[in-house]
C-alpha positions in Angstrom: 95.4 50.9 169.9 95.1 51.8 173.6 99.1 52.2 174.0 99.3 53.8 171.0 96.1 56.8 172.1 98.2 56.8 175.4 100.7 57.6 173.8 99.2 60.5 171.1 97.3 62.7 173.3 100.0 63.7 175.4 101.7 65.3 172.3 97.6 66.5 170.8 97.5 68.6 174.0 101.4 69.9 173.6 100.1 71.2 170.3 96.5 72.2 171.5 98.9 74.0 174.0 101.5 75.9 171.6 98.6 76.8 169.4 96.6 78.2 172.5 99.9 80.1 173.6 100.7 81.4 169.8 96.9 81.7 168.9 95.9 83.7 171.6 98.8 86.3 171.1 97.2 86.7 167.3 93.4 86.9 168.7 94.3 89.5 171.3 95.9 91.2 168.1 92.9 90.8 165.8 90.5 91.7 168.7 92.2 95.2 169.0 92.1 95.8 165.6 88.7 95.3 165.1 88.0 97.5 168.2 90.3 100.5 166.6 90.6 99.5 162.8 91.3 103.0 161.9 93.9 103.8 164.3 95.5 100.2 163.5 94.9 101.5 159.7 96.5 104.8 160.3 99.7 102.9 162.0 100.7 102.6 158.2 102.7 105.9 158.1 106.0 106.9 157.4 107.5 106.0 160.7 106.7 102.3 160.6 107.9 102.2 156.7 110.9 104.0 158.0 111.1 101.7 160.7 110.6 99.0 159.0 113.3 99.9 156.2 115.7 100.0 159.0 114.7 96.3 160.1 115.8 95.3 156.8 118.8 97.5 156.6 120.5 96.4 159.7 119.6 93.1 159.2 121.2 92.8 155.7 124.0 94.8 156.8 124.8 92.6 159.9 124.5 89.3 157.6 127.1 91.0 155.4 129.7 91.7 158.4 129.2 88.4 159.6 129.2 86.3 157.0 131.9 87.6 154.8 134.4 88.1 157.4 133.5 84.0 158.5 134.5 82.3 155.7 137.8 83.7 155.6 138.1 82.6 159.2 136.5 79.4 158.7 139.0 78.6 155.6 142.1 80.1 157.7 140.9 77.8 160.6 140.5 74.9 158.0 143.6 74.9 156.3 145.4 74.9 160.4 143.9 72.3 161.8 146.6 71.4 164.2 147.9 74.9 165.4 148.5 75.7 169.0 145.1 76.7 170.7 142.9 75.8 167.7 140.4 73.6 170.4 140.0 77.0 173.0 139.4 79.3 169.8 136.3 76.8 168.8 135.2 76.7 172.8 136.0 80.4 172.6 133.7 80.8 169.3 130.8 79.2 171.0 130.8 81.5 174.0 129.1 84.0 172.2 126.1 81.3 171.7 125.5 80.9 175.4 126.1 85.0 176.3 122.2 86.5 176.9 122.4 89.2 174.5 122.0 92.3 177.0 124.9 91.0 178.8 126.7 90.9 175.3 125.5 94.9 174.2 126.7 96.3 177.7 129.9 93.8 176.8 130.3 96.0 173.4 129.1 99.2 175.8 131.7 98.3 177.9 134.8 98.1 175.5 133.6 100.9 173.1 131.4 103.0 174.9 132.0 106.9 175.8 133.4 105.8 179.3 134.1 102.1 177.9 137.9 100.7 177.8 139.1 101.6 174.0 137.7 105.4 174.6 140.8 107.0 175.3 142.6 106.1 172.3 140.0 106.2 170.1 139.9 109.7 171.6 144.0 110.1 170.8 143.3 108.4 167.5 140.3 110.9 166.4 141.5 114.0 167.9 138.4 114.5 169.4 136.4 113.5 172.6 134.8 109.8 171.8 131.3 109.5 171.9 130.3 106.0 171.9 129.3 103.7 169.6 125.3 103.7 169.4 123.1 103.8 166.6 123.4 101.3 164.0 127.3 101.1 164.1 126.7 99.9 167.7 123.8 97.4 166.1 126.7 96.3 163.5 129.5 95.5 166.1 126.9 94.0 168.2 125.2 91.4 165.7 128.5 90.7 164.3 129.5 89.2 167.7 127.1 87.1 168.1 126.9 85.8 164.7 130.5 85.8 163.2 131.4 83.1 165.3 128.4 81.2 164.7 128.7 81.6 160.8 132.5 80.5 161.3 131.3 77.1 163.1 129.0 76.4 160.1 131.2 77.2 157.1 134.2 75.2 158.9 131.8 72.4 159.5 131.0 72.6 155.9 134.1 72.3 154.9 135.1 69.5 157.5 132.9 67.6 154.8 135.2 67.6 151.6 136.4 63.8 151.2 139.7 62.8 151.7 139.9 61.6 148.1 139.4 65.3 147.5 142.6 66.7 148.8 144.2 63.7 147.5 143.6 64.6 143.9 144.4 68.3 144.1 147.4 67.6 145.6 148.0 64.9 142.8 147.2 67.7 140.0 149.4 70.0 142.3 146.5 72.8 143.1 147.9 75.7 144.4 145.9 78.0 146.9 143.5 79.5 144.1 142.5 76.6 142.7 141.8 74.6 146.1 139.7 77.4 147.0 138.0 77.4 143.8 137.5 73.9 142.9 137.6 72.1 146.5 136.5 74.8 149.2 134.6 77.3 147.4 131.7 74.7 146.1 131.2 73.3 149.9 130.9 77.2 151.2 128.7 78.0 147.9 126.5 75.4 149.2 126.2 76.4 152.8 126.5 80.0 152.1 122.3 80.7 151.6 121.5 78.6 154.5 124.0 80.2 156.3 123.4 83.7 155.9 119.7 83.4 155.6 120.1 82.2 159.8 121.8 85.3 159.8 119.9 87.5 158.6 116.5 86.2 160.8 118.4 86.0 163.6 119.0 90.0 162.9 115.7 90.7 161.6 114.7 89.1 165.0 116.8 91.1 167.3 115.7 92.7 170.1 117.9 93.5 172.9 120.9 94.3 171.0 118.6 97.6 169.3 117.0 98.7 172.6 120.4 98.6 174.5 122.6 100.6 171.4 120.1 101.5 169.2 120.3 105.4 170.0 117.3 106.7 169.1 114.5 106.7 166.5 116.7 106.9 164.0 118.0 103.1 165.0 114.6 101.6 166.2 113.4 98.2 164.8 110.3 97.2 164.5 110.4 95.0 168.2 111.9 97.7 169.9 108.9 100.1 168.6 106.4 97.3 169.4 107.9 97.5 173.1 107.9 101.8 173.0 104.4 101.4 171.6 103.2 99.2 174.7 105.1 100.3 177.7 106.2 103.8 177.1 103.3 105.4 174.6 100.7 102.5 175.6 99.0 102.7 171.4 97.7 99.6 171.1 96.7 99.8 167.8 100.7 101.5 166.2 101.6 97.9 168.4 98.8 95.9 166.0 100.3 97.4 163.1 104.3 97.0 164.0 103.6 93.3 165.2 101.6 92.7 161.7 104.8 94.2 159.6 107.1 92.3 161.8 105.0 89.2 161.5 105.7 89.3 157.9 108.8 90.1 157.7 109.9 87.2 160.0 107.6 84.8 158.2 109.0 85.5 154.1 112.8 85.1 156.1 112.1 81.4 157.6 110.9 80.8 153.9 113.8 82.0 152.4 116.0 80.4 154.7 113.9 77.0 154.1 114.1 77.1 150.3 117.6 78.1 150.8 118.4 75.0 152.9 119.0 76.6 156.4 118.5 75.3 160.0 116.5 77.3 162.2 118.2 76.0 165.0 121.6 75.1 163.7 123.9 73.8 166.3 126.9 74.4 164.8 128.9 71.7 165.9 132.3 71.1 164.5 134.7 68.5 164.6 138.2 69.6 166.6 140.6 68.1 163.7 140.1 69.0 159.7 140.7 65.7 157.7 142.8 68.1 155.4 146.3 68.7 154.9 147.7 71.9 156.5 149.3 74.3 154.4 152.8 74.7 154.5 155.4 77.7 153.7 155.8 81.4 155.8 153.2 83.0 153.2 150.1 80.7 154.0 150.5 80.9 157.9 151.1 84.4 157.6 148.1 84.8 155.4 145.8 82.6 158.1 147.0 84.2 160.8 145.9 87.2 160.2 142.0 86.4 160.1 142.2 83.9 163.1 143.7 86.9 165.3 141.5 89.7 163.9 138.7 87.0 164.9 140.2 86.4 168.1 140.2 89.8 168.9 136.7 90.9 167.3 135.3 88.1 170.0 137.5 88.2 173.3 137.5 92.0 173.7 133.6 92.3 174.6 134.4 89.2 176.8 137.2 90.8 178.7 135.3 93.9 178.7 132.5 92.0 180.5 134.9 90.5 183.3 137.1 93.7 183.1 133.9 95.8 184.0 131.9 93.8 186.1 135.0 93.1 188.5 135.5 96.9 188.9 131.7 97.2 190.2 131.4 96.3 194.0 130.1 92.7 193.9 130.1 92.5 197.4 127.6 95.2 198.0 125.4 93.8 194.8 125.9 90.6 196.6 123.6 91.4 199.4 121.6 93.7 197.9 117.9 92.3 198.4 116.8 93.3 194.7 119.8 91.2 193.1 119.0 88.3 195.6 114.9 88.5 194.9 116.1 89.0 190.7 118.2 85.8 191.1 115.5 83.7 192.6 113.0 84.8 190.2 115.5 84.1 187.8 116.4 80.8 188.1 113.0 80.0 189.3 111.2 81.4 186.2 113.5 80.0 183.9 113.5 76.1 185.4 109.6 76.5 185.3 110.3 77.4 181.5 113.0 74.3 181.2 110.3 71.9 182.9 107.6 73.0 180.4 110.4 72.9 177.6 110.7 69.0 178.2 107.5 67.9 178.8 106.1 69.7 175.4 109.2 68.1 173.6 108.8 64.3 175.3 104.9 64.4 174.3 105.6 65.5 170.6 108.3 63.0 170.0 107.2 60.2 172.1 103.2 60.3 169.6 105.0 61.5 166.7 107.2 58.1 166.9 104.4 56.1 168.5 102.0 57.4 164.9 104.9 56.7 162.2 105.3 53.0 163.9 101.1 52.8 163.8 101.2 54.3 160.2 103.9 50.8 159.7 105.2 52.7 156.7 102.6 54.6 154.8 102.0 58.6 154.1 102.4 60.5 157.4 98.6 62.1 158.2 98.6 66.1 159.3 99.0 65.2 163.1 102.2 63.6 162.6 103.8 66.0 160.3 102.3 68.8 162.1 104.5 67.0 165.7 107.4 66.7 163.4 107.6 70.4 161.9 105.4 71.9 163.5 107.3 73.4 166.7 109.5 74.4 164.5 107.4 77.7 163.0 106.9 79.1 166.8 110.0 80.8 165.5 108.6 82.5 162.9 106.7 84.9 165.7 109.5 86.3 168.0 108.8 86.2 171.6 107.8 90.1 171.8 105.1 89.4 169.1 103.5 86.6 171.6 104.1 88.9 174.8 102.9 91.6 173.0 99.4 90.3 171.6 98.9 88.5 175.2 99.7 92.2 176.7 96.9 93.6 174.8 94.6 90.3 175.3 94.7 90.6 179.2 94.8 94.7 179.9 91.2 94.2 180.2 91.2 91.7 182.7 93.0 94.4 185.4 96.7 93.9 186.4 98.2 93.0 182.9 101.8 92.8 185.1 100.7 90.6 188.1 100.7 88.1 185.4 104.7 88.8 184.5 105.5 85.1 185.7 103.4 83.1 184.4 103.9 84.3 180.5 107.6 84.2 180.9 107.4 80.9 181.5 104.8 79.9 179.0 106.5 81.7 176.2 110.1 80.3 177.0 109.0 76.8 177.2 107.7 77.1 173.7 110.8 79.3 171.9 113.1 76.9 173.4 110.8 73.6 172.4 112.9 73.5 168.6 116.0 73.0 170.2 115.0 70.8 172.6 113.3 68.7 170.1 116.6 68.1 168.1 118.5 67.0 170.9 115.8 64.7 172.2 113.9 63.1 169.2 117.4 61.1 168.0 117.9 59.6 171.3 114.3 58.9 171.9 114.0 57.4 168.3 116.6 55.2 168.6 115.7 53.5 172.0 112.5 53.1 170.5 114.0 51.2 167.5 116.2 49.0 169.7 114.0 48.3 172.6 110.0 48.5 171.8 109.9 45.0 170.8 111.6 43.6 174.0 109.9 45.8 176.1 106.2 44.4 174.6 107.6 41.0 174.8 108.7 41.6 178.4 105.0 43.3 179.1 107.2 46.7 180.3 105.1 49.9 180.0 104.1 52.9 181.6 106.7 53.7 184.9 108.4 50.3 185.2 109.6 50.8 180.9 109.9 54.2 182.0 112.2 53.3 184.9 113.9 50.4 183.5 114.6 51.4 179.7 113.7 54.6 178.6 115.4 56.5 182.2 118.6 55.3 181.4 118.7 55.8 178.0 117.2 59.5 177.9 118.2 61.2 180.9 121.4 62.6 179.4 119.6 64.2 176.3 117.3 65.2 178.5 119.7 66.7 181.0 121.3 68.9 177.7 117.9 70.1 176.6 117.4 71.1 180.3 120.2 73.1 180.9 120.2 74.7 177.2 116.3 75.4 177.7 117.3 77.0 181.2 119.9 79.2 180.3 118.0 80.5 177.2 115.5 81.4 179.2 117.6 82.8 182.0 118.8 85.3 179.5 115.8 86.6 178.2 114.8 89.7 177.8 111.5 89.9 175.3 108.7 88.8 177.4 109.9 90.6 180.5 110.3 93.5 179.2 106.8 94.0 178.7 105.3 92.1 181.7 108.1 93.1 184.3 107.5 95.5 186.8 108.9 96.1 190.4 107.4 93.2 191.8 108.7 90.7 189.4 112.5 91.5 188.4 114.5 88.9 186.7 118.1 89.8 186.3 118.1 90.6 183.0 115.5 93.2 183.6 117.1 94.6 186.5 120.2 95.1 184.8 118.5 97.0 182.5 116.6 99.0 185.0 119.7 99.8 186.6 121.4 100.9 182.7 118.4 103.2 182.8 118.8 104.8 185.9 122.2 105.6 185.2 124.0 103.1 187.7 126.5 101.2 185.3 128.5 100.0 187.8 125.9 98.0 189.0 125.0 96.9 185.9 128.2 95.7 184.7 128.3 93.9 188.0 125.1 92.1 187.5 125.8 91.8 183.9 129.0 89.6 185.3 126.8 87.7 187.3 124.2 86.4 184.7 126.6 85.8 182.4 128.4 83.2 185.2 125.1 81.7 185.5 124.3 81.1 182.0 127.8 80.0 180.9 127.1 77.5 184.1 124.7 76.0 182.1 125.4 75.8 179.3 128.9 74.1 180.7 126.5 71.7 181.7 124.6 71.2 178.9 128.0 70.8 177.2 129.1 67.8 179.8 125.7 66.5 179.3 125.8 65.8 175.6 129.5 64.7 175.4 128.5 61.9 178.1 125.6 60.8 176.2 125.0 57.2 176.3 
């Protein structure tokens, strides 16, 4: 009973510690309300319906230029699964994943803006000067980036599921291209297509950066980006209560959607590199897969090479010893191993008493505490990490200096959005030693550091070396809680960049843009290495 309390209140106070962290954000909410009910009342006007209806608009929109698109891509890549170059297109289709999203809009800035790459023949192609994409056509391109690739990854992995026995029939009954698709392919996609677009869709509901860097104006303004305007720029407290409860809402009815639907909140998309099916043969089918995979190809290595195209051009010798990019790196990767640190000590303490209670419980209902250490991390994604900054921001502008405390809540509120996907790369591994080597290790009177040492070191560190670096570079990339809390004195790069897209000075910023997108792609590189070498 001692082991197994030694074990449990490590992950209590990881709970005790998100709920103090999420909680908090909600009381500093509820505190303001009640100090200015009428003003928070009087929020509910036709802007925030307005902006709200825009939420929902670009996020529906998005899902529909993601998805669709995907599964035609995802089938094309099915039915090829040996073709030249099919293994880079998949590392190529995960890129996107890793890409910090402001680096990603001034990637889409970049290519299509008014000064960007493709504006002098879109000028030759219009007849008239081109004026950029902004506004919710910039939102569309943008989201569509990010999440056609990741929609692709899902539906081919769905489909990497039909049994060989499958294809063997309907090539026995001599299925032609319609019917594969509609009695082989099309119920595996049906299947995956809620989940799938319902990740989508919150992912869109949820966006942040991607509006405030090519929204364009209130007429493309979601309800995070007015949270942010409502704190920073017109500092109304109470329009910020009102826009965080409609968002609140929002996000909450889409993770219950996706849930009933089947999604994964934090869906990895991993694919295998081969298909188990047959390729299609004959001039017509490769001509009609071709097309997709190269329109895909296209849709997601132009931002890219606008990125590196851009960033080269800016003088990264001068941004290389410049003291504010030097002092925004430090904090940087500072900040966001703090955040990675925190990530993996939360995760180890829920797992570790959540598998130390269902062996206690030696088969019988799971109490609240345990489900509540399985599941539970999981709903800090149901309030999006301006929500958190933003009811803390409110919560502490009475204690003085709301921005001296800039580092401090960047690191809390990483460690706990990036605590879900540590928690699925770390619970199997953790599980599993604990299934193969409890017993020996109580037989053998091996606990606290020597077990540690001797059998649980080996066995976890390369799980825990992916959740690290994943952890790391989603945090390096962040832009939410910053954005609020940052000032002068604390600069990460991401907020620098943006400081320097608002003061006009895009060379720099496509410079420093080129820079944290090295960094992060670093990582996740390593995070890569580390789960392919997992023992």
């Amino acid at each position: 009973m001692k082991h197994r309390s030694g074990a449990v209140t490590p992950g209590t106070l990881a709970l005790v510690a998100i709920a103090i962290l999420v909680g908090g954000a909600f009381v500093g909410l509820i505190v303001e309300a009640g100090r200015d009910f009428s003003g928070a009342v009087s929020a509910f006007d036709p802007y925030l319906l307005r902006v709200a209806r825009f939420t929902l608009w670009q996020a529906a929109l998005s899902t529909l230029v993601s998805v669709i698109p995907a599964i035609f891509v995802a089938r094309a890549l099915a039915r090829r699964p040996d073709f030249f170059g099919r293994r880079l297109l998949l590392a190529l289709f995960a890129v996107p994943l890793a890409l910090p999203a402001i680096v990603a809009a001034l990637g889409v800035l970049a290519l299509l803006g008014r000064a960007g790459l493709m504006a002098e023949p879109l000028s030759v192609l219009t007849g008239a000067r081109w004026q950029g994409i902004y506004g919710l056509s910039g939102i569309l391109v943008a989201h569509a980036f990010f999440n056609l690739p990741l929609a692709t990854r899902l539906f081919l992995q769905a489909l990497d599921t039909v049994p060989n026995d499958r294809w063997r029939l309907a090539s026995q009954l001599g299925f032609g291209t319609w019917a594969i698709f509609r009695f082989v392919e099309w119920p595996v996609l049906r299947a995956s297509l809620a989940g799938v677009a319902g990740l989508v869709f919150m992912l869109c509901v949820t966006s942040f950066t991607i509006v405030l860097i090519l929204g364009g104006g209130p007429r493309a303004t979601t309800l995070e980006v007015a949270i942010y305007q409502a704190l920073r720029f017109d500092f109304d407290p109470a329009r910020a209560v009102a826009l965080v409860a409609v968002q609140v809402a929002l996000t909450f009815v889409a993770v219950l959607a996706l849930r009933k639907a089947g999604g994964d909140l934090v869906a990895d998309a991993t694919v295998g590199i081969a298909a188990r099916r047959p390729a299609q043969r004959g001039w017509a089918g490769r001509v009609a897969d071709g097309v997709p995979i190269l329109l895909a190809l296209l849709f997601v290595a132009a931002p890219m090479a606008a990125i590196m195209i851009s960033g080269l051009r800016a003088d990264l010798a001068r941004l290389a010893a410049d003291p504010a990019v030097h002092a925004a790196t430090m904090t940087s990767l500072q900040l966001s191993a703090l955040a990675a640190c925190g990530t993996l000590l939360l995760a180890v303490s829920l797992v570790r008493a959540r598998q130390r209670m269902e062996a206690a419980r030696r088969g019988g209902p799971a109490g609240l505490l345990e489900r509540a250490m399985d599941t539970g991390a999981g709903f800090v994604l149901v309030v999006p990490p301006i929500v958190v900054g933003a009811g803390w921001f409110i919560l502490l502008r009475q204690s003085g200096n709301v921005l001296a405390l800039a580092a401090p809540m960047v690191v809390a509120v990483n460690a706990v959005m990036a605590l879900p996907f540590a928690l699925r790369v770390i619970r199997p591994a953790h599980d599993a030693a604990a299934a193969r080597y409890d017993r020996l290790s109580a037989s053998l009177g091996l606990s606290g550091f020597s077990r540690l040492r001797l059998v649980d070191w080996p066995l976890m560190r390369r799980p825990l070396g992916t959740a690290f670096a994943f952890a790391m570079a989603l945090s390096l990339g962040d832009l939410g809680v910053i954005a609020l809390f940052g000032s002068d004195a604390v600069q990460t790069l991401p907020y620098l960049l943006l400081a320097r897209m608002g003061s006009y000075r895009t060379a720099d910023a496509a410079g420093i843009a080129l820079m944290l997108a090295l960094l992060t792609l670093i990582l996740m590189l390593a995070a890569e290495w580390f789960g392919r070498r997992r023992t």
